[in-house]
Steps between C-alpha positions, in 0.01 A plus 500: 500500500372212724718413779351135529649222307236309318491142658651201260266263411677167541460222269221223659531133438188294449472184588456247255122419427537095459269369231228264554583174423325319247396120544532329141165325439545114632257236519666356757210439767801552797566812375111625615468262817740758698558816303681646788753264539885539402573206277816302643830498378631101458810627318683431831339150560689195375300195420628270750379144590382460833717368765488124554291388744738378766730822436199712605410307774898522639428891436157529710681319775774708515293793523219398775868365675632856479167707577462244799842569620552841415152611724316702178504525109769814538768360651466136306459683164854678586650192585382294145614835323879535695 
């Protein structure tokens, strides 16, 4: 009889092998202008009006106030966000 034990071949997991995606036929001229690009998500953007135009300009003033008093874009945009 053989003294050696015969070695255990262990089960081996494969990755998955993804499929190639498939691009529905459009005739969408966007669709071929950058065929590389990711199309955006706007499910997280909310159609909002634009803020007045003295609101904004009380908000750009506050900010060149902070990044001029603060010394640099860092420590102002910490400030705004505290």
């Amino acid at each position: 009889m053989n003294s050696r034990a015969k070695p255990v071949n262990l089960p081996v997991r494969k990755a998955p092998v993804a499929a190639a995606p498939t691009k529905p036929a459009s005739t969408d001229a966007s669709d071929d202008a950058a065929p590389g690009r990711a199309r955006t998500n706007n499910y997280f953007r909310k159609n909002r009006t634009p803020l007045a135009r003295d609101d904004a300009k009380r908000q750009g003033d506050i900010s060149q106030l902070a990044f001029l008093t603060m010394g640099g874009r860092d420590a102002a945009v910490d400030f705004l966000n505290s």
